[in-house]
C-alpha positions in Angstrom: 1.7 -24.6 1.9 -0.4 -25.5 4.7 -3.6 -23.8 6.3 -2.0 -20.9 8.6 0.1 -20.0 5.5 -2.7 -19.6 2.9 -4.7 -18.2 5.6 -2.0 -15.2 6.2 -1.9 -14.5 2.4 -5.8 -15.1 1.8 -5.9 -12.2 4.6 -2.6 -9.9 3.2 -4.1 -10.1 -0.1 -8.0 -9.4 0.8 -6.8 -6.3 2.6 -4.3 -5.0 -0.4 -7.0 -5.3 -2.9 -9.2 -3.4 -0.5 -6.9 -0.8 0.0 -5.5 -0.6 -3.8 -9.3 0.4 -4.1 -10.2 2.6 -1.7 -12.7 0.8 0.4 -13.7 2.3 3.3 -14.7 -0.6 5.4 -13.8 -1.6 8.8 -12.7 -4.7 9.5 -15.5 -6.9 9.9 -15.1 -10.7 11.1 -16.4 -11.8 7.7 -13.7 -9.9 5.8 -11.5 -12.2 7.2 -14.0 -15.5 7.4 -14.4 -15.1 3.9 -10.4 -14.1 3.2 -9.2 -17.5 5.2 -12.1 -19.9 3.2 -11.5 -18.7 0.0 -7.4 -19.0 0.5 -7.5 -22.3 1.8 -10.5 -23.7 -0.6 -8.2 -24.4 -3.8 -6.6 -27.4 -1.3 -9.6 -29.2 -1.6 -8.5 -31.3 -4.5 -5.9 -33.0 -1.4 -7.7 -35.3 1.0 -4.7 -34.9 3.7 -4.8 -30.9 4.0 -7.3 -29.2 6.5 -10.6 -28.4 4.1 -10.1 -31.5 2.1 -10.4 -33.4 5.9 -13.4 -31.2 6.3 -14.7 -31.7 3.0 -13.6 -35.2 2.2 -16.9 -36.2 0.5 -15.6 -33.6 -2.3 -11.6 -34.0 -1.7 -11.1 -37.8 -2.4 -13.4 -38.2 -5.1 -11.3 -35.1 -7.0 -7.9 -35.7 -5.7 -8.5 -39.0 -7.9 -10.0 -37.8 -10.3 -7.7 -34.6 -11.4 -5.0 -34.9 -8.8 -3.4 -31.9 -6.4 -2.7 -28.6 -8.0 -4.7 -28.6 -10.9 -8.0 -27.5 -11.5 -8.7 -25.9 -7.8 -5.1 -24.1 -8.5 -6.4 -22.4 -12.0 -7.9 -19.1 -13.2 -11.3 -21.6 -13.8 -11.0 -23.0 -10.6 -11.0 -19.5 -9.2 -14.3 -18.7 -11.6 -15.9 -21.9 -10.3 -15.4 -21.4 -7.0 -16.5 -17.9 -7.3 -19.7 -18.6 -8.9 -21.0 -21.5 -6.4 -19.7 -19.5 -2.8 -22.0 -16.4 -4.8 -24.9 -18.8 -5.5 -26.8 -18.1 -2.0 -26.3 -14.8 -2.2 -28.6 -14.5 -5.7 -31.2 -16.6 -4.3 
C-alpha cells in the first residue's frame, strides 16, 4: 500500500477504536497526526516509500538488514514502536 492508503485506514481504525470505546473526544488535529504516523511508520523498513525517504538514516540500514514486511509489520514491531513514540511522554 502506499502512504494515502495507510493513512485512510490509520485514520478509519483510530476513530473505530475510539468509538468501540466510548470516548468522548472531539476531533483534535493530533488524533489524526498521530493516526497517519503510526499507520504509515511500519513502512520504514522500505527505503523507497514516503517515511523511509524521510527517515532513510533508519530505512536503509533495516531494509538490509531484515528486509520489507517483517519486523515493522509484527505484533513486536507494533510494541516497539509503541514504546519509543511513548518515551517523551514519561520523561
Amino acid at each position: 500500500m502506499l502512504a494515502p492508503t495507510h493513512s485512510v485506514f490509520g485514520i478509519f481504525f483510530t476513530l473505530t477504536i475510539l468509538a468501540i470505546f466510548g470516548v468522548q473526544a472531539s476531533l483534535n488535529w493530533t488524533i489524526i497526526v498521530f493516526a497517519v504516523f503510526g499507520a504509515v511508520v511500519p513502512d520504514i523498513d522500505h527505503a523507497r516509500s514516503y517515511v523511509g525517504r524521510l527517515f532513510w538514516f533508519v530505512s536503509q540500514p533495516l531494509e538490509r538488514k531484515v528486509g520489507h514486511r517483517s519486523v515493522t509489520h509484527s505484533l513486536l514491531g507494533w510494541l516497539i514502536a509503541t514504546v519509543i513514540l511513548a518515551l517523551p511522554l514519561f520523561i
